[in-house]
N, C-alpha and C positions, 0 to 999 in steps of 0.2 A: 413496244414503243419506248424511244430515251425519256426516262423517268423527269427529266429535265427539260422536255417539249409538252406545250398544252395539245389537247385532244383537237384541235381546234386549228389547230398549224400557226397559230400566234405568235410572236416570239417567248423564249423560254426566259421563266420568272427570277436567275441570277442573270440573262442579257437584257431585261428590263430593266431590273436594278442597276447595273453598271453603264444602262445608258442614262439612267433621271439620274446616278450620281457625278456623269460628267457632263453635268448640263450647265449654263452658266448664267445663273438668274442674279440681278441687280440684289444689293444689298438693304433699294428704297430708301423711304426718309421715316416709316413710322411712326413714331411719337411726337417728330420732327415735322410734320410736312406742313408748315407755318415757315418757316425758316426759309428768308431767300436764297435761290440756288449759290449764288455768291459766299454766303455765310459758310452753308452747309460745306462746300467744296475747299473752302478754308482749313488749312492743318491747324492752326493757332485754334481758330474757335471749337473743333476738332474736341481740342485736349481742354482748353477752357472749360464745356461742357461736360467732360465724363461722369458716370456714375461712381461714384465714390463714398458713400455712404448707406445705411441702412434703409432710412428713412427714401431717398431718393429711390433705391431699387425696389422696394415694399409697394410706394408708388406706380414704380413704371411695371412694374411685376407681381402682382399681389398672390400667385400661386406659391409662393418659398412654399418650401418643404421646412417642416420642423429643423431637419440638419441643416437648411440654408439658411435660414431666419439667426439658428444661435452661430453658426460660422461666420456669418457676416457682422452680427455682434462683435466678435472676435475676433475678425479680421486684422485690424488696425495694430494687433501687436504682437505679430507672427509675419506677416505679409499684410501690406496693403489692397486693398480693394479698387480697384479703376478696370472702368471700359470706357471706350470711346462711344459715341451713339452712330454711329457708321458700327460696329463691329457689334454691339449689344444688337441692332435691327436682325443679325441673323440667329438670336437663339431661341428655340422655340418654347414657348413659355408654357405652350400645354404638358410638356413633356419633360418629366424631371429627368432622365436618362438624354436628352439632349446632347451628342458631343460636343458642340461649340459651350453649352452650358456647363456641362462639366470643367473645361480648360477652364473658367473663369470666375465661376461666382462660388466662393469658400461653401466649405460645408464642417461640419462637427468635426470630423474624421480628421482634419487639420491637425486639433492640437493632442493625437493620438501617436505617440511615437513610439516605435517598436524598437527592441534590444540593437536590433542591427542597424538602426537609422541612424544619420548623421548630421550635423550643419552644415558640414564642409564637405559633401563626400569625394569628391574629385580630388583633396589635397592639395587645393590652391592657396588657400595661406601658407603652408611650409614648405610653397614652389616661389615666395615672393619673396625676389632680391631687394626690390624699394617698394614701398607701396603703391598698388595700383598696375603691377606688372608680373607675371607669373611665369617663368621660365621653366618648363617641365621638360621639353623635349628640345633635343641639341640645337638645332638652327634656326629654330621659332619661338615668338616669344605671344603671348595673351597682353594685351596693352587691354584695361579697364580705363573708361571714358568717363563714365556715370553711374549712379545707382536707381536711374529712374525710367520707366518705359511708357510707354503707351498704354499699356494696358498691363496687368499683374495673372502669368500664369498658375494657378494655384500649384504647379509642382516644379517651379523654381527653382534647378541645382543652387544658387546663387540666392536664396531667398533670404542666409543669414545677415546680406546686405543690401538687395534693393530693393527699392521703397526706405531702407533706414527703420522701418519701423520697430525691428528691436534694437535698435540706440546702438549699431553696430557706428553709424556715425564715419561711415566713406569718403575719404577727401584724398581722390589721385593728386597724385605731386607732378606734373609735363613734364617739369625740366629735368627733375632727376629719371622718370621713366626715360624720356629722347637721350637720357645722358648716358645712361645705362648701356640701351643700345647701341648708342657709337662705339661706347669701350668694349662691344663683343662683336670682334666683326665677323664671329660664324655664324652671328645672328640675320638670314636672308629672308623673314618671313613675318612680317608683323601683323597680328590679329586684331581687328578693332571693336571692341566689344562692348559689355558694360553689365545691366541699362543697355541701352541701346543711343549707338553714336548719332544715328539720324535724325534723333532729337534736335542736336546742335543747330542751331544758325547754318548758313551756310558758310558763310565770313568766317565763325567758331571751326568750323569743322575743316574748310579748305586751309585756315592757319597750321592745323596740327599736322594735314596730308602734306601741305610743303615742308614744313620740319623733316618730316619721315623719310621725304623722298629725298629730301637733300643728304642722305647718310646713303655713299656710295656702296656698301656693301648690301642696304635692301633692297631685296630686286624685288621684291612681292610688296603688295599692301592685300589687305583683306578686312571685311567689314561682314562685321555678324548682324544681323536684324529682323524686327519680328514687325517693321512700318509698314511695308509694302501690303498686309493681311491685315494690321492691327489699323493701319491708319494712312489710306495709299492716296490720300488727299497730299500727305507731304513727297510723294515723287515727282515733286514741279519740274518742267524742261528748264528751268535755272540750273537745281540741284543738278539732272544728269547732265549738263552741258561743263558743270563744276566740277564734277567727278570725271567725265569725262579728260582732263588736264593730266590723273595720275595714273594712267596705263603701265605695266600691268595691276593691274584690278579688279579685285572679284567679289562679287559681295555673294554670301550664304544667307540664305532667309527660313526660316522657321515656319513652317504650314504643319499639321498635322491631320487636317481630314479636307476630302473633298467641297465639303459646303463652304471651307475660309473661301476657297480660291471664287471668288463673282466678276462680273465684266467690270469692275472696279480696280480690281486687286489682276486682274491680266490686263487691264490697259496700263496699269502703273509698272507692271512688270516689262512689258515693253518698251515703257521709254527707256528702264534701261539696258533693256537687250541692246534697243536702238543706238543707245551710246557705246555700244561695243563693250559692254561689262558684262561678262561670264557671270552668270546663277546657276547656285546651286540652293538645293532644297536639306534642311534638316530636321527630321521628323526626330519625335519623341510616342515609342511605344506606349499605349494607353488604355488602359482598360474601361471598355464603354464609350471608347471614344473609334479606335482605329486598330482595333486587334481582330480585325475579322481580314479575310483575303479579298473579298472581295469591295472593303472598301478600301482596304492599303492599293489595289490593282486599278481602281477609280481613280485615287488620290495621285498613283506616280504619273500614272498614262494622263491624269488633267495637266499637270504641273509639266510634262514636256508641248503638252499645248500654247502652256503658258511662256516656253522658251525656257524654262527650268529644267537642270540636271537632276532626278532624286541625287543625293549624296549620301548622309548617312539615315538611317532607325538609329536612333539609343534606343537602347532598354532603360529605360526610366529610373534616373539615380536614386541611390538609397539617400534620400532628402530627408528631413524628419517631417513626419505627418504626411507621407504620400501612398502609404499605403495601398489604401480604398484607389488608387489609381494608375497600381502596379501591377501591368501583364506579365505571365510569365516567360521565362526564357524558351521553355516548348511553346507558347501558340508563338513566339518569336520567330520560332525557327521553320514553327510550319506555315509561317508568311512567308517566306524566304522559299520555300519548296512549293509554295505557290507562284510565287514571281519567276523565279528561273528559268525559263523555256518554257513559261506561259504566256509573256510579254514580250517586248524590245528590249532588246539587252541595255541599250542605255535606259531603259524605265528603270531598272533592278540597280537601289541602292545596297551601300555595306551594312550589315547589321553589324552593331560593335557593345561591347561593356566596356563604361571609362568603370576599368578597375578602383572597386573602391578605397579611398585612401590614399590615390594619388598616383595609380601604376599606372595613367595613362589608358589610351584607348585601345580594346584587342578584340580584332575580328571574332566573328563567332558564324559558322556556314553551317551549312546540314554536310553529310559526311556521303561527299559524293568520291572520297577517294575509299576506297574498303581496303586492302590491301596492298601493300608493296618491300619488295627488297632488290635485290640489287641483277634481275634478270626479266622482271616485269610489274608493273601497277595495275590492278584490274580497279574498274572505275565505271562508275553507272550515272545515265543520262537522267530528266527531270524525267523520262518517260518509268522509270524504274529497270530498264535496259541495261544488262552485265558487260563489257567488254576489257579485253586486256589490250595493255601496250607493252610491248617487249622494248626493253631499252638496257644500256651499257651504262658503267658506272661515269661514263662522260658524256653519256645523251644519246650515243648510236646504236640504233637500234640493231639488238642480236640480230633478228629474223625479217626476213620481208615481210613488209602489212598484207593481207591480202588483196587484190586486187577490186575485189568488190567485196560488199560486205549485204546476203541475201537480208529483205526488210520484207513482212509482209506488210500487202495492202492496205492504207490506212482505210479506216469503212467510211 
């Protein structure tokens, strides 16, 4: 018998788990369910209420863990502490190992920083022409909005700035960034970042999309954000009907494990599919959280449910103090040899390292080419299957393919 089927003819105990992980249960009200539906459903009151102090999560949470209790002490001046109460309702309090808990509530481990860790590690301040704009790669530019989000992930590439809590003291300049990029008109690509821009008003936010779009050489807009998960109360049919206005436009959203995404967080993803705006998904590798195969295979296959493209895995920047929440590049890679020809091709995002220090982002695959030079490549399937390709140093091939290629039986 497959070691992987019960005696019993039940279904097998990782298709059980990959169906309760792509299940889609409400996020509830919680601690909240006093709160008229009105309130609740409110983005403003949303962010009004979050958990932001000790005292308050000690309250709503009384199991801390010793490392959560003095992390959260120490929160406030390293990174800030905020959850929404929509996103705090999914983490489970019995369970310090939690991944939604993990992503969010500090721990000790914070202010442990390793030889190789960094503030900056991506090299975005000596990528910045004016402040508030980061020009690394030829025909795009990182346009910063704000340094303030919905909620604070505790392994924040960006954490020496948002929240401000250590006195990095952020203030984007608009007119010199918009001015910037008029004077580089190989610039076709503008990122909208931060903080996260969906914060904004929408009045706020559609003033700076018009600026954008009125500079004839951008053909792109793009919007990074982590609302539609942290806080999918603010994807009002105003907002997409606003955004809707600046096509082409794509927004990237941040999920990292199956439990973010609830019929909350996929209705608000719909309104904007609805609106004709491209998503994509950007996970971040994490240990404890989503470095297992079979929840990364949960999380992309929910997230094309959701009308979401996976797009990238990072491997989790050398940030300082993230240690305790860095997988390595092997379970990386053997996600990646788990997805490949075990999924839908478009489930199967790029795994990358933004080089640290500023060299930008560079693929990282499992090594399905083995061998080649200039008369053939031999190259093996997700199945572990050998095969060669005969080819010319201009792409024609030496030799005829064969006409069939024998497969035995699958069982």
């Amino acid at each position: 018998m497959n070691e992987t089927s019960s005696a019993n003819g039940d279904e097998p105990p990782l298709c059980s788990e990959l169906s309760s992980l792509k299940a889609f249960p409400s996020a509830g009200r919680g601690f909240w369910s006093d709160v008229p539906e009105a309130q609740w459903n409110d983005w403003r009151w949303q962010l009004k209420h979050r958990i932001t102090s000790l005292d308050q999560l000690q309250r709503l949470m009384p199991t801390l863990s010793p490392e959560e209790y003095a992390g959260t002490q120490l929160a406030n001046t390293k990174l800030a502490l905020a959850i929404t109460p929509y996103f705090f309702n999914l983490i489970d309090s019995t369970d310090e190992n939690c991944p939604i808990r993990r992503q969010v509530i500090p721990r000790l481990e914070e202010t442990h920083t390793a030889p190789w860790e960094m503030s900056d590690p991506c090299g975005e301040d000596s990528h910045s022409p004016v402040p508030g704009l980061v020009h690394r790669y030829p025909d795009r530019v990182l346009f910063l909005v704000t340094d303030r989000c919905a909620a604070y992930c505790r392994y924040c590439t960006r954490s020496r700035l948002v929240s401000n809590a250590t006195g990095y003291d952020f203030h984007p300049e608009f007119d010199r960034q918009i001015h910037y990029i008029r004077e580089h008109p190989k610039v076709r690509d503008v990122l909208l970042s931060g903080g996260d821009p969906l914060l904004f008003s929408d009045e706020k936010l559609e003033h700076l999309l018009h600026q954008l779009r009125a500079i004839p050489h951008v053909e792109f807009l793009r919007i990074g954000t982590r609302i539609p998960i942290f806080l999918p109360q603010r994807i009002t049919p105003e907002l997409c009907a606003m955004l809707k206005q600046f096509h082409p436009l794509f927004i990237s959203i941040h999920s990292n494990h199956p439990r973010e995404l609830t019929t909350e967080s996929r209705d608000a993803l719909g309104r904007l599919a609805d609106a004709g705006i491209p998503l994509g998904n950007q996970s971040v590798l994490l240990r404890g959280v989503n470095d297992d195969v079979t929840v990364m295979k949960a999380h992309v296959q929910k997230l094309l449910m959701c009308r979401v493209r996976p797009y990238y895995i990072y491997q989790c920047d050398l940030i300082s103090g993230s240690a305790h929440l860095r997988a390595s590049v092997r379970k990386g890679l053997e996600i990646m040899e788990g997805l490949r020809g075990h999924t839908t091709g478009y489930a199967v995002p790029q795994y990358v390292i933004d080089a640290p220090g500023g060299g930008g982002k560079v693929p990282v695959n499992p090594d399905y080419v083995l061998s080649r030079n200039a008369d053939r490549v031999v190259i093996r399937n997700f199945e572990g299957k050998i095969f060669e390709y005969p080819e010319a140093a201009d792409g024609t091939p030496l030799a005829r393919a064969p006409k069939e290629i024998e497969e035995p039986e699958l069982a």
